[in-house]
C-alpha positions in Angstrom: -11.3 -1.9 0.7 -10.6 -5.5 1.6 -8.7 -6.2 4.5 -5.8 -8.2 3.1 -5.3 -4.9 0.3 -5.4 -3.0 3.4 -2.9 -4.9 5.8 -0.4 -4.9 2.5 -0.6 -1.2 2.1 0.2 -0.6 5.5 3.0 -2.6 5.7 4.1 -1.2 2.3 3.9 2.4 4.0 5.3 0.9 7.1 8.5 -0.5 5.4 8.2 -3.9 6.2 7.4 -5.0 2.8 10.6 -3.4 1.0 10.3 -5.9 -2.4 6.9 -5.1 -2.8 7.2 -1.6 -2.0 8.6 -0.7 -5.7 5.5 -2.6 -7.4 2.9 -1.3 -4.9 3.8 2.2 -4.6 1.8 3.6 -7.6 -1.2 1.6 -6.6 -0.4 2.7 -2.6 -0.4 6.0 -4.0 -3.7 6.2 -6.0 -5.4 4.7 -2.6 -4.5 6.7 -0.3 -5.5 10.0 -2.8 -9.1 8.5 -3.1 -8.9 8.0 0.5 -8.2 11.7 0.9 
């Protein structure tokens, strides 16, 4: 996974990116499943 996908996820799970968080969290989700 690249790094900058990474850091955003994080800080989407993190809460510090609240106006992404709506647009991201579909895509957040499907990651951290394959991750599992």
């Amino acid at each position: 996974m690249p790094d900058v996908i990474e850091q955003k996820i994080k800080q989407v799970l993190a809460g510090q990116s609240l106006n992404d968080s709506d647009e991201l969290c579909d895509f957040t989700l499907v990651e951290q499943n394959e991750a599992i």
